[in-house]
C-alpha positions in Angstrom: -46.8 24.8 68.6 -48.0 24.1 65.1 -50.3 25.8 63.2 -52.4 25.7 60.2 -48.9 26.3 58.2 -45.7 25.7 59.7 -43.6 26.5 57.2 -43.6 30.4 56.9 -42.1 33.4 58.3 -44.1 35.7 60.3 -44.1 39.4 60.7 -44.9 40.1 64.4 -46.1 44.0 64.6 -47.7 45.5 67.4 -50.1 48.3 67.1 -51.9 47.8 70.8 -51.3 48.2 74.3 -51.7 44.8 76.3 -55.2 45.5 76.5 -56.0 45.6 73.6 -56.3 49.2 73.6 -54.8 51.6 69.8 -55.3 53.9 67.8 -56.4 53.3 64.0 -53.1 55.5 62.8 -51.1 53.1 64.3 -52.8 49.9 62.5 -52.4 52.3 59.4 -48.7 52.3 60.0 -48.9 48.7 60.7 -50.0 47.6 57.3 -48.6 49.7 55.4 -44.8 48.0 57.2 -46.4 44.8 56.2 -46.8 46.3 52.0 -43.5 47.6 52.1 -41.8 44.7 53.4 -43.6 42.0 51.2 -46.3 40.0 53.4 -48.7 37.8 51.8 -51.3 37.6 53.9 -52.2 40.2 57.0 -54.2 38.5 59.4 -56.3 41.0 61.7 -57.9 39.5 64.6 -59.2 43.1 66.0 -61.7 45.8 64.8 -64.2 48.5 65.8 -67.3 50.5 65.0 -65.5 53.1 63.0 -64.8 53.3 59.6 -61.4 55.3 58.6 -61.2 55.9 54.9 -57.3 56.1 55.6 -57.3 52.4 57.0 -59.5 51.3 54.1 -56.8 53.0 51.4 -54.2 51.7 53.4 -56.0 47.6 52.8 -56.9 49.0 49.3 -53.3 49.7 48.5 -52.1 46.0 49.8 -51.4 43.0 47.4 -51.8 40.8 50.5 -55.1 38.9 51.5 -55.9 41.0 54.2 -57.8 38.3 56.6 -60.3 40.6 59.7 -62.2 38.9 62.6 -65.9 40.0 62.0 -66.3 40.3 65.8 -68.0 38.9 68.8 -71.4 40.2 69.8 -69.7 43.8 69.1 -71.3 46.4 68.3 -74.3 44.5 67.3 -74.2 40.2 66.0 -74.8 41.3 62.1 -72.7 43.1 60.6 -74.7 43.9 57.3 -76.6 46.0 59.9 -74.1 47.5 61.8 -70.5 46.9 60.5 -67.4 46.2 62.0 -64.0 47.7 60.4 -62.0 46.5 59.0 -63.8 43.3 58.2 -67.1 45.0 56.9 -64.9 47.4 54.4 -65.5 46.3 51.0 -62.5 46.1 49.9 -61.5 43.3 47.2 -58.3 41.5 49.3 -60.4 41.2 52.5 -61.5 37.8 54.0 -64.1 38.4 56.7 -64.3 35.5 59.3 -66.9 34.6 61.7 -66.4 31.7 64.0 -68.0 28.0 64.5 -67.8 25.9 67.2 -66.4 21.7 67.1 -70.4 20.9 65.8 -70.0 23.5 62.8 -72.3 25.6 63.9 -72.4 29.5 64.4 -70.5 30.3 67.6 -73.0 31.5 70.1 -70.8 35.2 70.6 -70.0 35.8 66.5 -70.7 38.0 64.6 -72.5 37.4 60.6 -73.7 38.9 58.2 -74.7 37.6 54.6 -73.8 40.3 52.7 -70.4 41.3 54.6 -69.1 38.1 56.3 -67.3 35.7 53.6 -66.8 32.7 55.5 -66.1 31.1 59.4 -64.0 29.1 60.9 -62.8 27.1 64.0 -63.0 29.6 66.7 -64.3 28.1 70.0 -62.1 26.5 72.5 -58.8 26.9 70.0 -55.6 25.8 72.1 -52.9 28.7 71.9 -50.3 30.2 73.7 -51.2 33.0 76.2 -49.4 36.4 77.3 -48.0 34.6 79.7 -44.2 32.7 79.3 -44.3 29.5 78.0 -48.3 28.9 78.9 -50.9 27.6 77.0 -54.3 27.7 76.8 -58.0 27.5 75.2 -59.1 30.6 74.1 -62.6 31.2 71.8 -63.5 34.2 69.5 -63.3 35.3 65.6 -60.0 36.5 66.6 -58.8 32.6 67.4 -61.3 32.0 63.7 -58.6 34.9 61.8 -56.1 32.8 62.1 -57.3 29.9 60.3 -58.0 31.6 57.5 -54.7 33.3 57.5 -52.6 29.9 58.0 -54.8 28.6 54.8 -54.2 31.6 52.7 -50.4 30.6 53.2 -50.9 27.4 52.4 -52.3 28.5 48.7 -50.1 31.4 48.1 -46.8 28.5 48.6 -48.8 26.4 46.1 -48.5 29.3 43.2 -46.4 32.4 43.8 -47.8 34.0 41.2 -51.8 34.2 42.4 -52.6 37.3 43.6 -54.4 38.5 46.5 -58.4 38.1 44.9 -57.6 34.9 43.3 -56.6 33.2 46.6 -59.4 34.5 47.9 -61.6 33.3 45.7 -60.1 29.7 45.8 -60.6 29.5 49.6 -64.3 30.9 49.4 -65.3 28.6 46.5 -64.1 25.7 48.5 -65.4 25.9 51.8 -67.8 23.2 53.3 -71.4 24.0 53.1 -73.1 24.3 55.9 -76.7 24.3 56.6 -76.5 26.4 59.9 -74.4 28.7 57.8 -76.6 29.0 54.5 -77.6 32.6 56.0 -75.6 33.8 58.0 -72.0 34.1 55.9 -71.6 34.8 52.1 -70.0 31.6 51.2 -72.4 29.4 53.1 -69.7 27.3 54.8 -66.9 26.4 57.1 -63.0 26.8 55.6 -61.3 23.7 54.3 -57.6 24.0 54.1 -57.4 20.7 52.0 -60.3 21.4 49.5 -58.4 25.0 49.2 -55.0 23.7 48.6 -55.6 20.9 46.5 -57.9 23.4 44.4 -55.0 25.6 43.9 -53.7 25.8 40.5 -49.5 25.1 40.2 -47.6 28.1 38.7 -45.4 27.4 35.5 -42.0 26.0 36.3 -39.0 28.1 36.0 -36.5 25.9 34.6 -33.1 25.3 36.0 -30.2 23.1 35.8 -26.6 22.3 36.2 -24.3 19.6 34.9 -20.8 18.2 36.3 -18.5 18.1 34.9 -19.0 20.4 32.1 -15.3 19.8 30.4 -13.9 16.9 29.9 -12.5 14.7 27.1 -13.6 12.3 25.2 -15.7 9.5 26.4 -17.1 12.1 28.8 -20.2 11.7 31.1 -22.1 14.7 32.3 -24.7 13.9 35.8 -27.8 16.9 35.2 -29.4 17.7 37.7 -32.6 20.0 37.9 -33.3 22.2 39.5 -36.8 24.1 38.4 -39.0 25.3 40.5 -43.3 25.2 41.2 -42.8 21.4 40.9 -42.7 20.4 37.0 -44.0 17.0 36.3 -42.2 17.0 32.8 -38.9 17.4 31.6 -37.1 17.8 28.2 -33.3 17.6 27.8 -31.2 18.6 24.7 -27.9 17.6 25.4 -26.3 19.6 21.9 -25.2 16.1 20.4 -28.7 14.8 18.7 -28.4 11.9 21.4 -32.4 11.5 23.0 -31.0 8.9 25.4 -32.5 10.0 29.3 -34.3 12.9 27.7 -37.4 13.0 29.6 -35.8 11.9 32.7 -35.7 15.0 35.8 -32.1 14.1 36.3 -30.3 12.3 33.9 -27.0 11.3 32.8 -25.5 11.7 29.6 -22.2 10.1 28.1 -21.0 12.6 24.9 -18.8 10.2 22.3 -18.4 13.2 19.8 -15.8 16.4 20.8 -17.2 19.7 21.0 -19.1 22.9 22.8 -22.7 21.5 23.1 -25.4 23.9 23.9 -27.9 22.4 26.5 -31.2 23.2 27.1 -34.3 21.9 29.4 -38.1 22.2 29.1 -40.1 22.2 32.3 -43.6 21.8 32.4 -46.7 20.8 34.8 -50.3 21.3 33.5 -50.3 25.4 34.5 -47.5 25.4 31.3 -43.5 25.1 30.2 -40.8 27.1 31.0 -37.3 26.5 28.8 -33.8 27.2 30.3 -30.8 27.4 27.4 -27.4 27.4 27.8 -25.1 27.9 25.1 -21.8 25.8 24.7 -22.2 24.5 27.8 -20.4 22.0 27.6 -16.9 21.5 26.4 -15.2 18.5 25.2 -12.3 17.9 23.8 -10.9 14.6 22.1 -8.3 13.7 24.5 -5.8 12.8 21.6 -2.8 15.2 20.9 -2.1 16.1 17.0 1.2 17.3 15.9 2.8 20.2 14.3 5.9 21.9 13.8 7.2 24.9 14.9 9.5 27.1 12.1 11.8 29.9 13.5 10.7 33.3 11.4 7.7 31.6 10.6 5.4 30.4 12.8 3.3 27.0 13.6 2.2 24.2 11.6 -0.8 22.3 13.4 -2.0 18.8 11.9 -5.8 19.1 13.1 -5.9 15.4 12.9 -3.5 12.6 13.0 -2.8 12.7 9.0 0.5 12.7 7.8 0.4 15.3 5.2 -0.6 19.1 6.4 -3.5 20.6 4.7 -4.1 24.9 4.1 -7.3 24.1 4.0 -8.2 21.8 7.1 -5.5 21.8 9.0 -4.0 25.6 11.1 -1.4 28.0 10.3 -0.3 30.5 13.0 2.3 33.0 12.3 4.3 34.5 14.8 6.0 37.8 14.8 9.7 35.4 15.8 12.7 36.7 17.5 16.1 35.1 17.3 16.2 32.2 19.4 12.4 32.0 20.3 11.4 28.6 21.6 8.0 27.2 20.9 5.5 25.8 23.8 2.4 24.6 23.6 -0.8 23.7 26.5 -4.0 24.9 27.2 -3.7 28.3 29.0 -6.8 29.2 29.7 -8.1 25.3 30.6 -10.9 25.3 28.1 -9.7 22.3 26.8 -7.6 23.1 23.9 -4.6 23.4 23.3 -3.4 26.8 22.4 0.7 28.1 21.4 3.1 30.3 22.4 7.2 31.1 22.4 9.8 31.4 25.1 12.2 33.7 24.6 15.3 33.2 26.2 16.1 36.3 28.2 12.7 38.2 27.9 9.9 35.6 29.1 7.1 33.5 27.5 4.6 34.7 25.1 1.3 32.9 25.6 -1.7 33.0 23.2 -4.8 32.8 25.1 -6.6 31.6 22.0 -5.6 30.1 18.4 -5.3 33.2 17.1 -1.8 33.9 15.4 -1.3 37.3 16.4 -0.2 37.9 20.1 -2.2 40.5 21.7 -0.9 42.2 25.0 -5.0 42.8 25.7 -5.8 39.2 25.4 -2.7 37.4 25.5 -0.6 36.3 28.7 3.0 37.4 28.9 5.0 36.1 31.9 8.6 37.7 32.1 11.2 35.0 33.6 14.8 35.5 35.2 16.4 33.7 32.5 19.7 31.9 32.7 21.8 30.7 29.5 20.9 27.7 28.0 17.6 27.6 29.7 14.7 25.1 28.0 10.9 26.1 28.0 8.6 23.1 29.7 5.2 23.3 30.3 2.6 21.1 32.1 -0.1 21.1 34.3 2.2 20.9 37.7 -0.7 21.5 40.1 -3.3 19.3 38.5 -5.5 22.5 38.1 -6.7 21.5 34.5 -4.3 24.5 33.6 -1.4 24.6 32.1 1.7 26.3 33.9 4.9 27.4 32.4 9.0 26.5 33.6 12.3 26.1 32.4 14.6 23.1 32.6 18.3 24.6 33.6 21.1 22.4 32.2 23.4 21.3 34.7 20.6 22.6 37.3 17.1 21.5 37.1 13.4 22.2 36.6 12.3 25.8 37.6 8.0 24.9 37.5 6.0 27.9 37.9 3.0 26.1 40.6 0.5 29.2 38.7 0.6 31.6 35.9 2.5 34.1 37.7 5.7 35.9 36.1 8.1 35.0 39.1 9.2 32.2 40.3 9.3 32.5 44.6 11.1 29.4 46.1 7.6 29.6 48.6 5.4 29.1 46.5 6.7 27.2 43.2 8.9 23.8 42.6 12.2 23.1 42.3 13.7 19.7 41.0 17.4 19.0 40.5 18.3 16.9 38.3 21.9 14.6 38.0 22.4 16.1 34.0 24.2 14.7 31.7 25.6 16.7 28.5 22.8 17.6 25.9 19.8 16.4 28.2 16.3 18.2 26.8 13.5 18.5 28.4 10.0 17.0 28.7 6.8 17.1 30.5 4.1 14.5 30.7 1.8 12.5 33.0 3.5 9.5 32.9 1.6 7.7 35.9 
């Protein structure tokens, strides 16, 4: 059945025997379970005549809102005469409850008391379940009022994590509705309302969140963010790295980057309890999506054009020098699929050198060596065989045919990788594209 919240999880733990009957040690142990594993709110709907300092350090020590049943016509009706524990301890996290009946008046078997009761509660003829399987049933008493108060101190703490165990307290005792049959007999004068409570409730700062798909791409590319802060923000601030305000203030927008790039993105979050700011540095990558040229010179190393000019520039455009072996072959793709192209040599009998970066010195830390059963005449190729966004190394055999590794592996297995053979003609070189 549905209660006052329905969307919690409850920690069911027994410290009576089926009558009723316990000892305090064992609600001591009970709520101390209930600090250790993290409850918000401890709802007691029994009590006695008998204070135990240990029970009252035991509350003490809580952060819950500890929520007690003031009793019913037990010991005495008030308890600012003769208390009942542990709703008359004086402890700051308690909520005592007495009960009302459907007119809002004082239930005929509850217990008050001015100075020690805080507020009531519905708790006359409340339909429940009973201790007996699948029944229901009407059952009255400040121990069907506890409840209640319990389900609405839920219903606050989900509003704002971050309130402790007095402030909820206060919010539902300064919202209650004032009743005239109750003006003396509780502290707070009234009856509990769960709306007035919850809607009283102030929101905690967000804590700002995102992601963004895809996050490389090339050029035009279009990124979909999508946010995902929490304690309901109301306002949002995107910078997308590329000055462009376009969808800014949108919760989830969609941005279309026209420059290349690693773009740092960042969002504000905010509702009127304050702003919370997420960053994310060179988040995302973009790349141009037009090849420039270069040359590769044995004993020398690599000449990249870093644009489409005709002339290569020391000062804009990349030098990489390679420490060259007879015969080395150069290769070129983007290794490590961040987008850019990086270098590297094949060298026929050994393998392929790969540089993981632009860097000119190959590192064995860094760098990616894959060692390859090399036959004569073999031709370095390279491509992106598995659509992976990585590129992946093989040779073209003359006479043969393509040897594609399908991963960055060092050996080709007949398994796992490609094979195509190829009708050759004298002199046939090798290339590697996506020509559909």
């Amino acid at each position: 059945m549905t209660g006052v919240n329905w969307n919690v999880k409850i920690m069911p733990l027994k410290a009576f025997n089926p009558a009723g009957v316990g000892d305090t040690i064992d609600a001591i142990a009970a709520i101390r379970y209930a600090n250790a594993n993290g409850a918000s709110v401890i709802s007691n709907s029994w009590g006695g005549p008998d204070y135990s300092q240990a029970l009252k350090d035991a509350i003490d020590a809580s952060p819950a809102v500890v929520v007690c049943a003031a009793g019913n016509s037990y010991p005495g009706n008030d308890n600012d005469l003769i208390p009942v524990y542990p709703a008359s301890y004086n402890s700051s996290n308690i909520i005592s409850v007495s009960a009302t009946d459907q007119d809002d008046y004082l239930a005929s078997f509850s217990n008050f008391g001015f100075d020690s009761v805080d507020l009531a509660a519905p708790g006359v003829n409340i339909l429940s379940t009973l201790n007996v399987a699948g029944a229901y049933g009407y059952k009255s008493g400040t121990s069907m009022a506890t409840p209640h108060v319990s389900g609405v101190a839920a219903l606050v703490k989900s509003v704002n994590q971050s309130l402790t165990s007095v402030q909820i307290k206060n919010i539902i005792l300064s919202n209650v509705d004032s009743k005239v049959s109750l003006s003396e007999k509780v502290a707070s004068g009234g009856r509990l309302n769960a709306y007035k409570a919850v809607a009283a409730t102030p929101p905690a700062p967000p804590n700002a969140d995102f992601i963004g798909v895809p996050r490389n791409g090339t050029l035009p590319h279009t990124v979909a963010f999508t946010d995902l802060s929490t304690n309901l923000p109301t306002i949002w601030l995107w910078e997308f790295g590329d000055g462009n305000t376009a969808n800014s203030t949108m919760q989830n927008p969609v941005h279309t980057y026209h420059t290349a790039g690693n773009f740092t993105v960042s969002l504000t979050a905010g509702n009127v309890a304050g702003n919370n700011t997420v960053t994310r540095l060179g988040y995302i990558n973009i790349t141009s999506g037009m090849s420039e040229t270069g040359v590769y010179r044995p004993g020398v190393g690599f000449y990249l054009k870093m644009d489409n000019g005709s002339t290569w520039t020391p000062s804009t455009d990349l030098y990489l020098a390679w420490d060259n072996a007879a015969g080395d072959r150069p290769v070129a793709g983007d290794w490590n699929a961040d987008g850019r192209t990086e270098t590297g040599v094949y060298r026929p009998g050994v393998g392929f050198y790969l540089k993981m970066d632009n860097g000119s010195t190959w590192t064995p830390s860094t760098d990616l060596y894959l060692a390859w059963d090399s036959a004569d005449g073999d031709r370095p190729v390279a491509g992106d065989w598995n659509a992976d966004g990585r590129t992946e190394t093989g040779v073209y055999r003359p006479g043969v045919g393509f040897y594609l590794k399908m991963d960055n592996g060092s050996t080709w297995t007949p398994s796992t990788d490609l094979y195509l053979a190829w009708d050759n003609a004298n002199m046939d070189l090798p290339i590697a594209g996506n020509f559909v």
